[in-house]
Each structure stands twice: as C-alpha cells, then as structure tokens.
C-alpha positions in Angstrom: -7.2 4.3 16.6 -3.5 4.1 15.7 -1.6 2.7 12.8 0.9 1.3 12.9 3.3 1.7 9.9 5.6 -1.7 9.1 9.2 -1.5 9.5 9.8 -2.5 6.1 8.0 0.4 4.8 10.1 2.7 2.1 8.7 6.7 2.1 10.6 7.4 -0.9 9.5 4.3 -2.8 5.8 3.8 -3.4 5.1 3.1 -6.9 1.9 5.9 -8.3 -1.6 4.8 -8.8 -1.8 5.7 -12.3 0.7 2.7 -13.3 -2.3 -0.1 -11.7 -3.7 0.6 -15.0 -0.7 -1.1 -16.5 -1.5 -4.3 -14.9 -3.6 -7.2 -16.1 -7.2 -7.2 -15.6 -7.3 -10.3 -12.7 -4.0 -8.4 -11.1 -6.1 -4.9 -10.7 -9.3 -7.0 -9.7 -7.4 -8.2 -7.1 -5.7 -5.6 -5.9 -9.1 -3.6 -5.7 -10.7 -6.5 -3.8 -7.8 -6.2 -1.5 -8.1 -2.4 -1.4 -11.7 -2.6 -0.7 -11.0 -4.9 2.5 -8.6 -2.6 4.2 -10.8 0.4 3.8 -13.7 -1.7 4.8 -11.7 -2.5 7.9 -10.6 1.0 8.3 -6.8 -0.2 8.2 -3.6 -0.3 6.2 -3.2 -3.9 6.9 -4.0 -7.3 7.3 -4.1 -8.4 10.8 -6.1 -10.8 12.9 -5.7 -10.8 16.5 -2.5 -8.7 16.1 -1.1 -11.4 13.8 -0.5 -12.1 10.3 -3.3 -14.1 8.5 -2.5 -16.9 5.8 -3.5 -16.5 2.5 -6.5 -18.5 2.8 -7.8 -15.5 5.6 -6.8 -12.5 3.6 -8.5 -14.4 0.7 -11.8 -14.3 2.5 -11.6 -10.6 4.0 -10.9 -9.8 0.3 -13.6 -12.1 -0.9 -11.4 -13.5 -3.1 -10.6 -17.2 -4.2 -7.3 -18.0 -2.3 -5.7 -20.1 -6.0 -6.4 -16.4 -7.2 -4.8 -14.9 -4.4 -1.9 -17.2 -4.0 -1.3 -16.5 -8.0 -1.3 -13.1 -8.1 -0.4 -11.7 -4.8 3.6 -12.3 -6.1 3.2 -10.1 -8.9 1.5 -7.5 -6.9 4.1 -7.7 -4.4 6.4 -7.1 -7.3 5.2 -4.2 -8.6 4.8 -3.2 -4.6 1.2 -2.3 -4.9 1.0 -4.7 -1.9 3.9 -5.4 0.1 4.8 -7.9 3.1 5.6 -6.4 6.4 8.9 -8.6 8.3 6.2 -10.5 9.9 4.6 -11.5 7.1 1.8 -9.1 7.4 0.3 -7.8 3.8 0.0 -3.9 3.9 -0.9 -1.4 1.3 2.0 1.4 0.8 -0.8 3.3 -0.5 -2.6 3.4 2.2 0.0 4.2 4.5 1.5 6.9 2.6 -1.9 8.4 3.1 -2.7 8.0 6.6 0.5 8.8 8.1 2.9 11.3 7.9 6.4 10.8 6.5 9.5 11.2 8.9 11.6 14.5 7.5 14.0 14.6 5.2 12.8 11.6 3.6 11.5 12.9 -0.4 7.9 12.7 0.9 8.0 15.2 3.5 6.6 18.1 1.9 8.7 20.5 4.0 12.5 19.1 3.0 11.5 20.3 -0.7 13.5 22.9 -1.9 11.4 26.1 -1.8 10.9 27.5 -5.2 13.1 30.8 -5.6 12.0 31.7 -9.5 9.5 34.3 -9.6 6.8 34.3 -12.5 6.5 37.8 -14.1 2.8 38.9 -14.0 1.9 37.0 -11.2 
C-alpha cells in the first residue's frame, strides 16, 4: 500500500508532539480519537472512496460527536496537529512525517545536515 503525501504538506514545519500537552483536555481527546482512527485504518488520512469525507464521516471513524468535532477541529488545525489537504482532505503531519521520507535538502532529511566536524577529547 502507498501513501500518498498531500500537496499542502510543509517538511520543515510540523509542530513536536511534546507541545499536545499544551492543549486543552477535549482538544487532546480529540486529537487522539482522530489519531487512533488513522492508525486503525492504517493511513495518514481521511479518505472514503478516494474522496474527502464531511465532518459528520470523520466524526464517526473517530467516534467522536461531530458538534465536538466541528468545535475543535479549527483549533487543531491551528496549531497544525491536523491539517486540511487542498481537497479538503484531513491528514495528520505526524503521521506523514513518519511514514515517508522527506525530499532532500528540506531540514528533515537527515543527510542535508551539516556533519559534525568537532571532535570530543576522550572519546
């Protein structure tokens, strides 16, 4: 199976994991529940039938009320936890950082780091 990675996808701009915890409790229940559906699903994102599902769909693959959804989903996209492909399609940058690898040069790609030229003494 293939992935396919959005176009609207930024390698150099995916927020870390360790700032959810900054979020309110219903945002990171959310995001969890959403989390939980893409793994489930064995995907990066939502898609039915190759196409974007409405809220009230991703609400029930999440098992997730869709007044919740619809309420927090903006301030998730915000903080770009979850993000909206051009076609509407909700993906997680998380995910996809994960499952794919990034193009070079972009600050992702392990090999366009600088390598390290210091030398530790005793080492």
């Amino acid at each position: 199976m293939t992935l396919s990675i959005p176009a609207t996808f930024d390698w150099d701009n995916i927020l870390a994991m360790a700032f959810l915890k900054g979020l309110p409790a219903e945002q990171r229940g959310v995001f969890h529940s959403l989390m939980d559906a893409l793994k489930a699903a064995r995907d990066v994102m939502f898609r039915v039938g190759g196409l974007a599902p409405d809220d009230a769909q991703v609400a029930q693959m999440a098992c997730e009320h869709v007044d919740v959804l619809q309420r927090v989903l903006p301030e998730l996209e915000f903080t770009r936890f979850i993000l909206r492909g051009e076609d509407g399609v909700l993906y997680s940058p998380h995910l996809v950082e994960r499952t794919s690898d990034p193009p070079l040069g972009t600050r992702s790609d392990p090999r366009s780091r600088a390598p390290r030229t210091h030398d530790m003494p005793g080492c």
